[in-house]
C-alpha positions in Angstrom: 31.6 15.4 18.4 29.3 12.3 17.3 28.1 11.5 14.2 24.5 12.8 14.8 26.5 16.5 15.8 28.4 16.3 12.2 25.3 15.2 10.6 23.8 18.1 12.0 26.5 20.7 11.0 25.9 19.2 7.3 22.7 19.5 7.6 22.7 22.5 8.0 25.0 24.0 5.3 23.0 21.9 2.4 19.9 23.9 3.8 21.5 26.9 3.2 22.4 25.9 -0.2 18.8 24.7 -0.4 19.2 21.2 -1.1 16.6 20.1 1.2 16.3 16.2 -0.7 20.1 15.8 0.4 20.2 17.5 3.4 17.1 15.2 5.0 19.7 12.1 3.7 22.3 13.5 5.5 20.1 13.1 9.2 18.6 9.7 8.3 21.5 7.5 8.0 22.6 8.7 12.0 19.2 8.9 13.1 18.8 5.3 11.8 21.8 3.9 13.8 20.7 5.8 16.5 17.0 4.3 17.2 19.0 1.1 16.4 20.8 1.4 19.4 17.8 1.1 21.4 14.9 -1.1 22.3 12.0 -1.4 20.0 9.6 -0.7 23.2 12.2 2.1 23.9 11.7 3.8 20.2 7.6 3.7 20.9 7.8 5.2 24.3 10.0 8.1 22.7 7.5 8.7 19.6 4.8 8.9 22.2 6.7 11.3 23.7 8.2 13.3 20.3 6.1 12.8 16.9 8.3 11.3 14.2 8.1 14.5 12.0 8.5 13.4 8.3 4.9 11.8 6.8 7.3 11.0 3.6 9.7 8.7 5.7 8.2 5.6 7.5 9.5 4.5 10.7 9.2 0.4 10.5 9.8 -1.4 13.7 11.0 -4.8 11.9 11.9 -8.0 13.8 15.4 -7.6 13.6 15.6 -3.9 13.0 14.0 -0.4 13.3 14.6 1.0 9.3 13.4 4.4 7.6 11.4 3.7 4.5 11.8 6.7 2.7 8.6 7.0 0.3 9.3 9.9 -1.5 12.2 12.3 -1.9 10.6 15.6 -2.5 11.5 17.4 1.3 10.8 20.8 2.6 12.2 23.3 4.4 9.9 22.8 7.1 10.5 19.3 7.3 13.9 19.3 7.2 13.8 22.0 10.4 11.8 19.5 11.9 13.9 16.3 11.9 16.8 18.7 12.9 14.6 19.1 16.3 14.0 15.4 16.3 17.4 14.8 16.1 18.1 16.8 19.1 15.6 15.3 21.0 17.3 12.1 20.6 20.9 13.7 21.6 19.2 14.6 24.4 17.7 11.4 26.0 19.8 8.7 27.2 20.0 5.0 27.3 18.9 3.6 31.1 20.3 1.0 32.6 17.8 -1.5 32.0 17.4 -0.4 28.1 21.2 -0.9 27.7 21.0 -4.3 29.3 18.3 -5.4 27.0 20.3 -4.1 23.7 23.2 -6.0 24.7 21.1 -9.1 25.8 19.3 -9.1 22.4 22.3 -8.9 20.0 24.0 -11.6 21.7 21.1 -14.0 20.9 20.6 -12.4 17.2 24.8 -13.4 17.0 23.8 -16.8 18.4 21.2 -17.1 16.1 23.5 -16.7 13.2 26.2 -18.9 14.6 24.6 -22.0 15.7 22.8 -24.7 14.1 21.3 -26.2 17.5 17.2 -26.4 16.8 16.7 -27.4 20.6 18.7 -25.2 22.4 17.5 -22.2 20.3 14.2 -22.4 21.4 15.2 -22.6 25.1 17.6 -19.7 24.7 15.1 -17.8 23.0 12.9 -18.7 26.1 15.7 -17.6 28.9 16.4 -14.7 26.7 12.4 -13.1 26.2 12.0 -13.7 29.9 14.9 -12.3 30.8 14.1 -8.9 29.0 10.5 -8.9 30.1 11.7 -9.2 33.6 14.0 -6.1 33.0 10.9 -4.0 31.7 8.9 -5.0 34.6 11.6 -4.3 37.1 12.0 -0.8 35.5 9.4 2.1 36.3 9.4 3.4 33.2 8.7 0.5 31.1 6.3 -1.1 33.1 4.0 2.2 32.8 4.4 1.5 29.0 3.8 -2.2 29.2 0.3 -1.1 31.4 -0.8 1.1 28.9 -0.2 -1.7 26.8 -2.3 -4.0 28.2 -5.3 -1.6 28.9 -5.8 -0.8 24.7 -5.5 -4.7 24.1 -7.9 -5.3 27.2 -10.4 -2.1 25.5 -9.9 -4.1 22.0 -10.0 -8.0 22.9 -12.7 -7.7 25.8 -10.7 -9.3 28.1 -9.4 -8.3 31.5 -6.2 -6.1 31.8 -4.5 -9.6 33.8 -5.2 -11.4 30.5 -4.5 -8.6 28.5 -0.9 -8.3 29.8 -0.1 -11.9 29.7 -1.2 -11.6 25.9 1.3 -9.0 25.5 4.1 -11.5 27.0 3.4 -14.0 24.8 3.8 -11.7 21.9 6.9 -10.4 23.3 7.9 -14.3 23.7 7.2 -15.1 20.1 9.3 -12.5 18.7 12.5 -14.0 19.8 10.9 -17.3 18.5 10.5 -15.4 15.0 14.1 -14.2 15.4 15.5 -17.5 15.9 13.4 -18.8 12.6 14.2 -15.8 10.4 17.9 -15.8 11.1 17.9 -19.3 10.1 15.7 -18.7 7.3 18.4 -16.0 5.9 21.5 -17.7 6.7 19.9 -21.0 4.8 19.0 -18.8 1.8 16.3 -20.7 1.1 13.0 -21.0 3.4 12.6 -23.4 5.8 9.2 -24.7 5.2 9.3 -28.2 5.1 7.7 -28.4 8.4 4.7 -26.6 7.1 1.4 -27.7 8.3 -0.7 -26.8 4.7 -4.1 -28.8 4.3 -4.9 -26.9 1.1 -1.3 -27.1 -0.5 -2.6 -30.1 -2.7 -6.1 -27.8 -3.4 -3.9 -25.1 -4.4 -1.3 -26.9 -6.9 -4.5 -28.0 -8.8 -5.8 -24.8 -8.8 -2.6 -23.1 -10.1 -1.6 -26.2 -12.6 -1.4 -24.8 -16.2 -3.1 -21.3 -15.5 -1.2 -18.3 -17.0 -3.5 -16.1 -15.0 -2.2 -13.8 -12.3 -3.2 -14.0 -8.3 -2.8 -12.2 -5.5 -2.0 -14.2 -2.1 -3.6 -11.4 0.9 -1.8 -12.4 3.8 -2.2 -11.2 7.3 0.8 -10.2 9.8 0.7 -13.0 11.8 2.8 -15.8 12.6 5.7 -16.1 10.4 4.3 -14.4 7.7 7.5 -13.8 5.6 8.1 -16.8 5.6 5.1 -18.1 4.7 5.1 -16.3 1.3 9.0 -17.7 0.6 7.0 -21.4 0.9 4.0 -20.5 -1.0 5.7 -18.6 -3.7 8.0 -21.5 -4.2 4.8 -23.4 -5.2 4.6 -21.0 -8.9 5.7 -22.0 -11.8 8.8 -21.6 -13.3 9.4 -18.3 -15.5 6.5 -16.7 -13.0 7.5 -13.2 -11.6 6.8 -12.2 -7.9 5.8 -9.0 -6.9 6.3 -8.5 -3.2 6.3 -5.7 -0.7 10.1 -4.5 0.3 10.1 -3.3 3.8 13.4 -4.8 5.4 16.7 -5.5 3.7 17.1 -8.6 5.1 13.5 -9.7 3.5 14.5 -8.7 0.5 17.4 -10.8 0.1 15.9 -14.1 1.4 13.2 -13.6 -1.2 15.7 -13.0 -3.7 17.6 -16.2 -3.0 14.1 -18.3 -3.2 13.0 -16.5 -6.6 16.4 -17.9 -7.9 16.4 -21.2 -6.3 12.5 -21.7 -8.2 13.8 -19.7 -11.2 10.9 -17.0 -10.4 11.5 -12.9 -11.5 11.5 -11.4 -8.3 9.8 -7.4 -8.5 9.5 -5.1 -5.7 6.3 -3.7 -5.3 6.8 -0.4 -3.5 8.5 0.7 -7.2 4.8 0.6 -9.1 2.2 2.5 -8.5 -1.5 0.8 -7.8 -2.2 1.4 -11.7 0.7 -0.6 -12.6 0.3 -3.0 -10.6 -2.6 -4.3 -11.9 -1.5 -4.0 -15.3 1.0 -6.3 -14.8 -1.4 -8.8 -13.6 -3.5 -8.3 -16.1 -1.1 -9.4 -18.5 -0.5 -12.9 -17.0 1.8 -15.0 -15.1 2.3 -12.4 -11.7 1.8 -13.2 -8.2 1.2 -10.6 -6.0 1.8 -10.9 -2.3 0.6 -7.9 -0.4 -1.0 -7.6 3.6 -4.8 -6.9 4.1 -4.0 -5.3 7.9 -3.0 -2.4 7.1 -3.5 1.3 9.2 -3.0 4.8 7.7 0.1 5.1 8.3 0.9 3.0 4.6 -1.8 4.7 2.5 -4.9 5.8 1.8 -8.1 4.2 3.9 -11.6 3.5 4.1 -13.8 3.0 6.6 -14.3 -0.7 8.2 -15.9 -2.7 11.1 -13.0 -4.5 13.2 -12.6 -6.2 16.0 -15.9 -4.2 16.9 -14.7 -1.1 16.4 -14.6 1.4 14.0 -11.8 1.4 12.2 -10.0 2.4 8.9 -7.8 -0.5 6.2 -5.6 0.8 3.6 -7.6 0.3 0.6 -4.8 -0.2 -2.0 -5.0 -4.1 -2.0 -8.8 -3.8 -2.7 -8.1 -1.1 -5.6 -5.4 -3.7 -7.2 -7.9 -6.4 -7.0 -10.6 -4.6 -8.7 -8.5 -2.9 -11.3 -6.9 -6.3 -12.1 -9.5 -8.7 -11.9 -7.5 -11.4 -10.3 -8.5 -13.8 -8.1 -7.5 -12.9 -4.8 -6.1 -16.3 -2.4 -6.9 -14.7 1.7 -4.1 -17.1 4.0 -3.3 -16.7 6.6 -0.1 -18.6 8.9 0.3 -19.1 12.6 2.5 -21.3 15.1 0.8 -23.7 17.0 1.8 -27.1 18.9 5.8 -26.4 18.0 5.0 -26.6 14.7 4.1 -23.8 11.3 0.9 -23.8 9.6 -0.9 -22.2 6.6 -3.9 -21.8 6.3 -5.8 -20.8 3.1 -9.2 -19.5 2.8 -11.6 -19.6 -0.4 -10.8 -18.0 -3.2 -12.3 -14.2 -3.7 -12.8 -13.1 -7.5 -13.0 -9.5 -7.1 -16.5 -7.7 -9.3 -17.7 -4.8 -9.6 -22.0 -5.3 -9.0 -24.3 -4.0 -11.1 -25.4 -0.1 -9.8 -22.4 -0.3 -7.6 -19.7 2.5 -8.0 -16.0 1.6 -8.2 -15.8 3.2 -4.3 -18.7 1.2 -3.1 -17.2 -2.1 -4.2 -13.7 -1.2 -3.0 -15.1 -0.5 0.5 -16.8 -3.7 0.5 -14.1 -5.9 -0.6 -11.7 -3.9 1.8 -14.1 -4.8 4.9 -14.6 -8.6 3.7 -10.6 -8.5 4.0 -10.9 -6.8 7.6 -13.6 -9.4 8.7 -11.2 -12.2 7.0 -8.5 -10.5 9.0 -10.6 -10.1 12.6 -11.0 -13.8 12.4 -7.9 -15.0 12.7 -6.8 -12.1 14.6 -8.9 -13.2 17.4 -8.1 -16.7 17.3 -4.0 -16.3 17.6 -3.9 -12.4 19.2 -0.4 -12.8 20.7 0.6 -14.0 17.1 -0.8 -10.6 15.6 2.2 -8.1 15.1 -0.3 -4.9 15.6 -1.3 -6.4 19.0 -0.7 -3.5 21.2 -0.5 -1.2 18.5 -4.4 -1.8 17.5 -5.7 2.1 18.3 -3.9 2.7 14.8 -6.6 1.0 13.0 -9.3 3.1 15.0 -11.2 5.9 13.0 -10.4 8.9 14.0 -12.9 11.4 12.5 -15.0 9.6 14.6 -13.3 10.4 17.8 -13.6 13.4 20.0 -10.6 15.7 19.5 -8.7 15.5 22.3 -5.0 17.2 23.1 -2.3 14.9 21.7 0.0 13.6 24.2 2.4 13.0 22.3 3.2 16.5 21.3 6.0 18.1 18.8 10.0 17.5 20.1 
């Protein structure tokens, strides 16, 4: 019997004691360790295949892990019947040959990673090591369907042919074991590796933020190194100045927390205050808020935008927090580029409500002069852009024509 089956079985009896909360717990922890056994291209190709079935538990495919976000607790029945199926839908598809390779190619490098202190021959093994797998997914059937359809929604999206289109997709997969190599680093130092930071506006900046007690929030953009970009600009704060930052992935968590300690900052998880609250503690003063303009449904409630000429739809929580707080709002963005980091920091946005304009109006038009800040840069680095092939979740889909869903229910 594996642990999934026992999970099961437990399952099961605190349904029919109808503790729903604890019997959803009870699937998760296996069910993570399971999707962690497999690629992250793997874990997309089975959620085309299988919804994941709980809209209160987000599935976040990290760099260095797939983790369940759980965002509230309250679970049904229903739900609880239906992660039971999804669990069985797991059971019931194996590994191949190729994915196996791949796992066990990946966590010897993330070992290496955490072993080694050699700059220069991390960056070739990273090299050897992203080809390799690549190589793998095009020698395999199965992947290489994936990776096509792939490359035909970043060729419908960037305008460019699918050729193009797939090498983009290479790159990105190339980068991510650069990223690794970084953010291992990164964590086992503690403390962010910035010094190599290419920052033209880091002097423009320390003069804006000398002596002000006022809040800011820094919008940032997945791309590049993006984590780490916020360890190096946060570090610029002042002393006694709390840090509210998003918590997605343990490991980001921790590396934060070492860097709020190291710059004597308060370090406050975001995902524990509601919109409302959030903006009052930056109304009262000495916050920094780091929070992501590119965001799709799938983290909140949206609006309607124009992006990369599309129609699409941004969460519209970081426009809401801006608004409510009145803070100024720093848009940066950070990207790899001629073996070195950069930051880059656009001009500042101090968020108004016009006259005759209703609180709605002016949250949709902040949220698309985020998503036009966003498209920019997006365009300009797309292999760098971690929703690369993942852009369709952006796309409006009231607009669309209902069509049957592929992917259907396990």
């Amino acid at each position: 019997m594996t642990d999934l089956d026992r999970a099961l079985a437990q399952s099961k009896a605190l349904s029919c004691n109808g503790d729903y909360a604890a019997s959803a717990r009870a699937l998760l922890r296996p069910v993570s360790l399971l999707l962690n056994s497999r690629s992250r291209l793997g874990v997309s190709m089975l959620h085309r295949q299988c919804r994941w079935p709980l809209s209160n538990v987000r599935v976040c495919l990290n760099l260095l892990e797939i983790k369940l976000e759980t965002i509230r607790e309250d679970f049904q029945k229903e739900e609880v019947a239906a992660l039971e199926q999804y669990c069985r839908f797991l059971m019931s598809k194996e590994l191949s040959t190729v994915e196996k390779v791949t796992v066990a190619i990946e966590r010897l490098f993330v070992k290496y990673c955490r072993g080694s202190n050699s700059e220069r021959y991390g960056v070739f093994l990273s090299k050897i090591v992203g080809y390799s797998v690549w190589l793998l997914y095009r020698l395999d059937p199965y992947f290489k369907q994936e990776l096509h359809r792939r490359a035909l929604s970043i060729s419908y999206f960037f305008k460019e042919p699918e050729k193009k289109a797939l090498g983009l997709l290479q790159r990105q997969h190339l980068n991510r074991y650069r990223q690794v190599l970084s953010r291992e680093r990164l964590y086992s130092g503690g403390v962010a590796q910035g010094a190599g930071y290419a920052w033209p506006e880091r002097e423009a900046y320390r003069r804006y933020i000398k002596g002000s007690e006022q809040s800011r929030i820094l919008l940032g953009v997945h791309l590049g190194d993006f984590i780490d970009a916020y360890l190096h600009i946060g570090r610029e704060s002042h002393e006694n100045w709390s840090v509210l930052v998003p918590r997605r992935e343990e490991a980001d968590g921790d590396a934060l927390a070492n860097t709020a300690l190291s710059s004597n900052l308060t370090l406050l998880h975001a995902n524990k205050y509601s919109p409302a609250a959030m903006a009052t503690r930056l109304r009262n003063g000495r916050h920094t808020l780091a929070i992501m303009a590119d965001l799709h449904s799938g983290f909140g409630e949206t609006v309607p935008v124009r992006f990369l000429g599309q129609s699409a739809r941004f969460v519209k929580g970081p426009a809401c927090i801006a608004l409510l707080s009145a803070c100024p709002v720093i848009p940066f963005v950070s990207f790899h580029q001629d073996k070195q980091n950069h930051i880059v920091m656009s001009e500042v946005i101090h968020p108004t409500v016009h006259s005759g304009e209703t609180f709605s109006d002016a949250v949709s038009r902040l949220t698309q002069k985020f998503a036009t800040f966003c498209e920019h840069w997006v365009k300009r680095y797309p292999e760098q852009w971690k929703f690369l092939a993942e852009a369709n979740l952006f796309l409006d889909k009231s607009l669309m024509r209902s069509k049957p869903a592929k992917g259907g229910e396990c």
